[in-house]
C-alpha positions as CSV (number, residue, x, y, z in Angstrom):
1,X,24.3,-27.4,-8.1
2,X,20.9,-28.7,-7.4
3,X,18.6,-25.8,-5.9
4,X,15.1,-27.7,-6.3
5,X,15.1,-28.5,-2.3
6,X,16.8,-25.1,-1.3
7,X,14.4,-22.6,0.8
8,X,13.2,-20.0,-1.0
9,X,14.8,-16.0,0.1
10,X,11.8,-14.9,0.8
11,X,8.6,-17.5,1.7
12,X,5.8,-16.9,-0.4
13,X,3.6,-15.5,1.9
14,X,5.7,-12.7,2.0
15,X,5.7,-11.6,-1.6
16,X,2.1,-13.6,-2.7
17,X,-0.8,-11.0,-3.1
18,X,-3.6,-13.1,-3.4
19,X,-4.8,-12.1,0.3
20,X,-3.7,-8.3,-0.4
21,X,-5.9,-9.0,-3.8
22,X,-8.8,-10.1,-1.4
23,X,-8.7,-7.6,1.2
24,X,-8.7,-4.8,-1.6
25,X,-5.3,-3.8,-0.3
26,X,-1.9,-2.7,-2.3
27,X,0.2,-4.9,-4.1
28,X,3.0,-1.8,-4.2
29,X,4.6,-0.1,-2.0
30,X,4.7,2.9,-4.5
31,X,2.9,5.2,-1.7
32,X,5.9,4.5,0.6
33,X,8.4,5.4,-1.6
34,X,6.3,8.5,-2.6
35,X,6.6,9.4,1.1
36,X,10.2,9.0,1.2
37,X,10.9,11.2,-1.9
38,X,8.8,14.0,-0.2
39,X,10.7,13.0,3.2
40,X,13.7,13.5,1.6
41,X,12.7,16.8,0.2
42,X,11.8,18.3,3.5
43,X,14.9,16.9,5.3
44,X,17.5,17.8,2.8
45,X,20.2,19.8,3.2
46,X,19.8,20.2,6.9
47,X,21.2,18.3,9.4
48,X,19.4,20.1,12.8
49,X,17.7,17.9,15.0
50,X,14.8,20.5,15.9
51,X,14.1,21.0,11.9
52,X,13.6,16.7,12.1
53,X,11.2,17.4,15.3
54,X,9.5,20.0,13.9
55,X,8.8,17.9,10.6
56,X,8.1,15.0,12.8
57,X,5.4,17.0,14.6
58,X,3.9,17.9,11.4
59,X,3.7,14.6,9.7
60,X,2.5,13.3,13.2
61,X,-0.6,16.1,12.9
62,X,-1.2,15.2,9.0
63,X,-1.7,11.8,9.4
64,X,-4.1,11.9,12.8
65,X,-6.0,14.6,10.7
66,X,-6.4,11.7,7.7
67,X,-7.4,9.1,10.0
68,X,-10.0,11.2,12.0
69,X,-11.2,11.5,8.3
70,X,-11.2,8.2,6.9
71,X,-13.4,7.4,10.5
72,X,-15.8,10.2,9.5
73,X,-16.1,8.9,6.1
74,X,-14.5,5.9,5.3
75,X,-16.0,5.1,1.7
76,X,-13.9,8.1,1.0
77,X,-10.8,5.9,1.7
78,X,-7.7,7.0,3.1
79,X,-6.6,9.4,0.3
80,X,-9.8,11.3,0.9
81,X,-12.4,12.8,-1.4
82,X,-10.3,14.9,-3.5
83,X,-7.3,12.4,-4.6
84,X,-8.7,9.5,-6.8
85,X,-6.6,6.5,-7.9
86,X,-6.0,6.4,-12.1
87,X,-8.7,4.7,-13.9
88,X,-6.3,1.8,-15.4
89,X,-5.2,1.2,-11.7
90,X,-8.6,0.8,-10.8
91,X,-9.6,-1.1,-13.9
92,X,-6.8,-3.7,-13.3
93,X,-7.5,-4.2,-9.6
94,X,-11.3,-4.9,-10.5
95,X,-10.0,-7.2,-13.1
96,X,-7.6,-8.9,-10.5
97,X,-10.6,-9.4,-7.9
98,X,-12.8,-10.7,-10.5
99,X,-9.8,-13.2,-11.7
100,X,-9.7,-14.5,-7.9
101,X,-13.3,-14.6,-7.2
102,X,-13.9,-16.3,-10.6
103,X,-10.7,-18.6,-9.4
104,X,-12.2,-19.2,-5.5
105,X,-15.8,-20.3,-6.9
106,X,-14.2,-22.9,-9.1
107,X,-14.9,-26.2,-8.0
108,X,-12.6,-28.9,-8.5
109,X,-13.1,-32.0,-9.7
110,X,-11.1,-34.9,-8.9
């Protein structure tokens, strides 16, 4: 079976970080599954519709109270002040951007 002309499952825009890299964004979506697990947590057990609306209400009034801070102060990020990223995370996505830039200011010769 030859597969070398076959599309790939998933182009490579989709899963390349290179932009994400660039734009100081992500490359997980750890902090969506975090927010599931919670989800879950609040939700479990109950199958009411006014205990999803009420949780719905509350998540709604969390996250315009984070955004009206990350406007305020936006160096604080999104997390705010108080919850700071591990320094190995940090340390590896300053190594990554350095990598890239180092990469972009290449010049080739041909």
């Amino acid at each position: 079976m030859n597969m070398g002309n076959r599309d790939a499952l998933f182009p490579i825009r989709i899963w390349n970080m290179v932009d994400r890299i660039a734009d100081g964004l992500s490359r997980t979506n750890n902090s969506v599954e975090g927010w599931h697990s919670v989800w879950n947590v609040h939700l479990r057990g109950t199958n009411r519709l006014s205990t999803f609306v009420r949780k719905m209400i509350e998540e709604d009034n969390l996250w315009d109270d984070r955004i009206n801070d990350y406007h305020a102060a936006p160096a604080n990020g999104i997390r705010g002040p108080h919850e700071t990223r591990k320094r190995k995370y940090v340390n590896q996505d300053n190594n990554l951007t350095a990598i890239l830039n180092d990469f972009n200011n290449r010049h080739c010769r041909v």
